[in-house]
Structures are given as C-alpha cells and as structure tokens.
Backbone as JSON Lines, residues from 0, in Angstrom:
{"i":0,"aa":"X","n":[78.07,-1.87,54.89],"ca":[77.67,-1.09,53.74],"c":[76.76,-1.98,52.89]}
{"i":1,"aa":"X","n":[75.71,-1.28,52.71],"ca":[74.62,-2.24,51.5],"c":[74.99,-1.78,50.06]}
{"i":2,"aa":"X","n":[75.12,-2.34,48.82],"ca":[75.25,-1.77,48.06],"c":[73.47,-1.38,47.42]}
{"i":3,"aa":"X","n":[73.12,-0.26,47.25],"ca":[72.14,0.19,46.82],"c":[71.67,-0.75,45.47]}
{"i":4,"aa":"X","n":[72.42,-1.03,44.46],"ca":[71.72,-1.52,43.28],"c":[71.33,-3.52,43.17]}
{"i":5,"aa":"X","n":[72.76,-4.18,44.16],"ca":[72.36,-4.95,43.97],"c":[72.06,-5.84,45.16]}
{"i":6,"aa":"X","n":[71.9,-5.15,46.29],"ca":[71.43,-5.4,47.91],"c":[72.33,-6.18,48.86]}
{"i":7,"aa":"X","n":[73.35,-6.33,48.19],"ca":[74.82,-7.15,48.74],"c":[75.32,-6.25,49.9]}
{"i":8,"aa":"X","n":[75.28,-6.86,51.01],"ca":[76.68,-6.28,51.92],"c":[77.77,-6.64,52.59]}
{"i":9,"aa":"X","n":[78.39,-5.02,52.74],"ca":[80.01,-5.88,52.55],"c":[80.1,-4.96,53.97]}
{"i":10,"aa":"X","n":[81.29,-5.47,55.1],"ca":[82.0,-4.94,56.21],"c":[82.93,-4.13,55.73]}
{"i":11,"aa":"X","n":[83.65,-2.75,55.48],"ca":[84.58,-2.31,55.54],"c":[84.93,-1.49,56.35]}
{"i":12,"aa":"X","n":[86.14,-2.0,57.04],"ca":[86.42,-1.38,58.34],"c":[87.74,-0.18,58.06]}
{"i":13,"aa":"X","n":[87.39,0.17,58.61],"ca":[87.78,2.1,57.98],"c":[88.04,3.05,59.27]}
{"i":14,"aa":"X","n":[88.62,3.69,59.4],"ca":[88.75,4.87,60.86],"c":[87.75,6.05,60.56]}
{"i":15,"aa":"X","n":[87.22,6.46,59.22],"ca":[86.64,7.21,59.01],"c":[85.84,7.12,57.84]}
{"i":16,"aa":"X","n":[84.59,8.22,57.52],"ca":[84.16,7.99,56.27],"c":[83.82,9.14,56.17]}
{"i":17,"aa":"X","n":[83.4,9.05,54.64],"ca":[82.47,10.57,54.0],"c":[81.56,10.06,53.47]}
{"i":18,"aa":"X","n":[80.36,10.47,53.8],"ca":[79.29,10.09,52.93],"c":[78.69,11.09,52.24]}
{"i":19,"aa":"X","n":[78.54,10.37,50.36],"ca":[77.89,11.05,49.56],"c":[76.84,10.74,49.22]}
{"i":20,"aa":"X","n":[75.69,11.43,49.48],"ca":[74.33,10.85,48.85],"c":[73.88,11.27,47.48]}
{"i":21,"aa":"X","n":[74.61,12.08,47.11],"ca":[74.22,12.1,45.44],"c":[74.73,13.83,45.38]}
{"i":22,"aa":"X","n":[74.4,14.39,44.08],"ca":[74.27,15.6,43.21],"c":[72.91,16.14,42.67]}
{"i":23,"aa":"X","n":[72.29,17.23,43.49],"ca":[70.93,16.9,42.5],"c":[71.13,18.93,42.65]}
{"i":24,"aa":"X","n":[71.53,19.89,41.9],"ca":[71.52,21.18,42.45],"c":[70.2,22.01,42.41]}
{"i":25,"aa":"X","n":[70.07,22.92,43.56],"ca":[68.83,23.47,43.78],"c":[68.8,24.84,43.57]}
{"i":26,"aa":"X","n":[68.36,24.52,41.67],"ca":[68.47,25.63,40.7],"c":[67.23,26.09,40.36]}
{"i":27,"aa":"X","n":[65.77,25.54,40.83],"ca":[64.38,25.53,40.21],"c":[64.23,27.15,41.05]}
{"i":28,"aa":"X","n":[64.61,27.38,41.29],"ca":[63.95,28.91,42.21],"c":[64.49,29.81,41.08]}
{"i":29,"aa":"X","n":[65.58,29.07,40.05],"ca":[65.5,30.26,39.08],"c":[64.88,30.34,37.59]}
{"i":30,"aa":"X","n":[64.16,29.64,37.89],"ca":[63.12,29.9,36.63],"c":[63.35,29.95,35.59]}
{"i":31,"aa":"X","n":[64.25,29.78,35.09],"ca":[64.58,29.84,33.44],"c":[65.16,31.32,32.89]}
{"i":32,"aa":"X","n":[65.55,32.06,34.56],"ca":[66.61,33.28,34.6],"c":[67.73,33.5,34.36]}
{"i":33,"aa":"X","n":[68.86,32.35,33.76],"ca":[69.94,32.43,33.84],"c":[70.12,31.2,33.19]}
{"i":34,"aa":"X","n":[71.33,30.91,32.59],"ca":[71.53,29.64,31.64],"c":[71.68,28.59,32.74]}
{"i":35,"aa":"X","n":[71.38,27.32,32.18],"ca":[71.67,26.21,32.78],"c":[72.15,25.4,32.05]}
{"i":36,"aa":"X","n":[73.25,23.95,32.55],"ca":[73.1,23.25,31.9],"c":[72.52,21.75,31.29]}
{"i":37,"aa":"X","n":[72.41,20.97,30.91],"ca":[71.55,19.71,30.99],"c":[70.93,18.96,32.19]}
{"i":38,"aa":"X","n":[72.15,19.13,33.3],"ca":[71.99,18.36,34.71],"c":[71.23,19.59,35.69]}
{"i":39,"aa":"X","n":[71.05,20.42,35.01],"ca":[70.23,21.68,36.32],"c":[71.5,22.29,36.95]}
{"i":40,"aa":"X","n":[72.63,22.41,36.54],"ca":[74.02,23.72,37.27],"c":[73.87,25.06,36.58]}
{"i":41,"aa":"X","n":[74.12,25.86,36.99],"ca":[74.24,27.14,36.44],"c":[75.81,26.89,35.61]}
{"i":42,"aa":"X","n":[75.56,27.87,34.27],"ca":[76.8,27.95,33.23],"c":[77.43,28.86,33.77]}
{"i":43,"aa":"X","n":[78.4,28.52,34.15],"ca":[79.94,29.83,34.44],"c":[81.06,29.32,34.34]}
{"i":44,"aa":"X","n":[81.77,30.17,33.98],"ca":[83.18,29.37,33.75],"c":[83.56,29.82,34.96]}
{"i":45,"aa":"X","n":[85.07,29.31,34.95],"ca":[86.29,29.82,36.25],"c":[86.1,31.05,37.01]}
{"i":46,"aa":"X","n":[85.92,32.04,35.91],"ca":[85.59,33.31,36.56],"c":[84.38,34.05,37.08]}
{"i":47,"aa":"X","n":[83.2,32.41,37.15],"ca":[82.37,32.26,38.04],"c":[81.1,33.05,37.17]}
{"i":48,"aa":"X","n":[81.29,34.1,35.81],"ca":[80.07,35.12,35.57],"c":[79.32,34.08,34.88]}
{"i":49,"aa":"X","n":[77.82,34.51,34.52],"ca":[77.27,33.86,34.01],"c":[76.62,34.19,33.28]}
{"i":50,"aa":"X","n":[75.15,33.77,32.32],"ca":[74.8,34.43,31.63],"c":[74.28,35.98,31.86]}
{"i":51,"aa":"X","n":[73.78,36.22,32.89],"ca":[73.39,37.42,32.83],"c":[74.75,38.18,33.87]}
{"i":52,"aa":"X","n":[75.12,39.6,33.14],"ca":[75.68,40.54,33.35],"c":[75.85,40.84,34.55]}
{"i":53,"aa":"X","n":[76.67,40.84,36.01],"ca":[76.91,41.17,36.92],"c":[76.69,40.06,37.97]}
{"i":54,"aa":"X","n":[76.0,38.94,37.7],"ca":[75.67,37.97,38.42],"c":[76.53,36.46,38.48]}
{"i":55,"aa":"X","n":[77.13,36.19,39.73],"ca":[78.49,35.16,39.09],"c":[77.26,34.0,40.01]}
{"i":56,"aa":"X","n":[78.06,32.8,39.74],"ca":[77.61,31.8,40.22],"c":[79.47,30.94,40.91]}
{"i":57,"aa":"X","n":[78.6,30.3,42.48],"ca":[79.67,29.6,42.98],"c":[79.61,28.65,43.82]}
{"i":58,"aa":"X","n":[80.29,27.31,44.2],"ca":[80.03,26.6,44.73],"c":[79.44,25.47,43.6]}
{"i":59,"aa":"X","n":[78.8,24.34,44.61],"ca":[78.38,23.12,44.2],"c":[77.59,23.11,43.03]}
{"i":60,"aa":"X","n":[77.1,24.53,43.03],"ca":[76.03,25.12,42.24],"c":[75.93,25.04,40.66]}
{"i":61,"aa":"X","n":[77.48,25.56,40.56],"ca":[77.6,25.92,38.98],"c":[78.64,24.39,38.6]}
{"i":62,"aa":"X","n":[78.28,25.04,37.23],"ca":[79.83,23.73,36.1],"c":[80.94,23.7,36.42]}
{"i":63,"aa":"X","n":[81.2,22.8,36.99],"ca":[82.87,22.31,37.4],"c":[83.34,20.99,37.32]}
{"i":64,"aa":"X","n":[83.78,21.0,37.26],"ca":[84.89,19.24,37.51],"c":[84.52,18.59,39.06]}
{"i":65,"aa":"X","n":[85.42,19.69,39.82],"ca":[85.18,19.42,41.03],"c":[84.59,19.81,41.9]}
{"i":66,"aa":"X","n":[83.85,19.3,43.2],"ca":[82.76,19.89,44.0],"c":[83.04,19.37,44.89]}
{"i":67,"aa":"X","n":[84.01,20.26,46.09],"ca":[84.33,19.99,47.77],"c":[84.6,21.34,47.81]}
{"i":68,"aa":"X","n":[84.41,21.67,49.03],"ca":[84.78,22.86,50.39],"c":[85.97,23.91,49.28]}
{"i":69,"aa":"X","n":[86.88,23.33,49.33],"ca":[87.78,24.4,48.84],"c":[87.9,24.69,47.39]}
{"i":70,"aa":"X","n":[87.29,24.48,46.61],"ca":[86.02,24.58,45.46],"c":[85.53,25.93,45.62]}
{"i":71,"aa":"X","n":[85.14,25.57,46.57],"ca":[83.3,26.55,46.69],"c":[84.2,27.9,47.32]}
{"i":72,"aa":"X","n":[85.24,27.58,48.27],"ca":[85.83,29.09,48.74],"c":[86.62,29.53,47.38]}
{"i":73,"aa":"X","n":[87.18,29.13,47.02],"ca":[87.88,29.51,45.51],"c":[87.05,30.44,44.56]}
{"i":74,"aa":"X","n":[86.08,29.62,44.5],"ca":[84.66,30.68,43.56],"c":[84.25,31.68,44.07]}
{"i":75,"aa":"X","n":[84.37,31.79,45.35],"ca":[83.54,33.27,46.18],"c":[85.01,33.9,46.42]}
{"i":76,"aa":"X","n":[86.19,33.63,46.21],"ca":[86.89,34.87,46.38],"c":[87.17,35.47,44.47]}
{"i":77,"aa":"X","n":[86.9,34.18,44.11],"ca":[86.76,34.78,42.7],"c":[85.78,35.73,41.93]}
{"i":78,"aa":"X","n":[84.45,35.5,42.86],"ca":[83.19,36.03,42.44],"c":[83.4,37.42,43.05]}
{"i":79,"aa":"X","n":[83.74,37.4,44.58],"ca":[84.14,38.48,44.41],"c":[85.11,40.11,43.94]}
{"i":80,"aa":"X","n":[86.09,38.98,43.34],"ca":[86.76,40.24,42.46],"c":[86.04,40.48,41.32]}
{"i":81,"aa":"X","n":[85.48,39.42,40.75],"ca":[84.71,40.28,39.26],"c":[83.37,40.82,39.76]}
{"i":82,"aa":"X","n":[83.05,40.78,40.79],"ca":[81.84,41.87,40.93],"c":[82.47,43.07,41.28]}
{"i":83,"aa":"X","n":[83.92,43.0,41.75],"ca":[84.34,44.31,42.58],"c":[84.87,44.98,41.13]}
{"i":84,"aa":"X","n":[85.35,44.47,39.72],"ca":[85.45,45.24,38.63],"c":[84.32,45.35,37.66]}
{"i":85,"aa":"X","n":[83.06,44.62,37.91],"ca":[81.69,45.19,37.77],"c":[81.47,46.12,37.87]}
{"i":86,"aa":"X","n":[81.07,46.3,38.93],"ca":[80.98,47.57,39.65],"c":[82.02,49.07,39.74]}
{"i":87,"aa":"X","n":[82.95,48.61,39.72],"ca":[83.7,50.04,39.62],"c":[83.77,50.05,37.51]}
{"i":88,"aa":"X","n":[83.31,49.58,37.05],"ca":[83.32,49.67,35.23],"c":[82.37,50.99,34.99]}
C-alpha cells in the first residue's frame, strides 16, 4: 500500500480488501433542479423526498451518514412507498 499524501509504503497482509477511491456524487446532470447540498448530494431526509414534490432521492446519491449496499436498498424500498402514497393522494 502507498500512502497517497506522503509516498510511504507499508505491506499489509490481509485475506481481503475493499477499496475506496473517494466520494465525488454525479449530481451535475441536474442543473440546479432540485436542492443540493455543499458537497454536490441531493437534500432528502430518511424518507428519501426531496425538494421538489413527488421526486425522492436514494442511494450514494443523497445526505446520509452512511453509504454501502444496504443503504442504498433501504432508500429504494423507502422511496418506493412514498411515491406509492404520492400517487394514490
């Protein structure tokens, strides 16, 4: 492993790894359509809606704490119940 900032490397021997290459979310396709916040995520709370009316946000995408796999399924079964009482309103 190199460390990126100060070019040092170290052996760590491990059975497995995960590699993270960073956070950067790919929010520019929305144009200044929907709130964001400082870092470029879409604003939604828990229940995933966001600024505009009927439209939830989920996954890596939006404001959270945490960002892995069972995250992101959590938000889409969430997103989809409040679109499913969207819609029948």
């Amino acid at each position: 492993m190199k460390d990126t900032v100060t070019g040092e490397e170290n052996i760590i021997e491990c059975d497995g790894l995960f590699v993270s290459i960073g956070r950067q979310p790919t929010t520019d396709f929305l144009d200044n359509q929907i709130e964001l916040d400082n870092k470029g995520y879409i604003v939604a709370g828990e229940n995933t809606e966001t600024s505009i009316p009927g439209v939830y946000a989920v996954g890596d995408v939006r404001t959270k704490l945490l960002r892995q796999i069972v995250t992101a399924v959590a938000d889409g079964a969430m997103a989809v119940h409040m679109a499913e009482e969207y819609v029948e309103k």
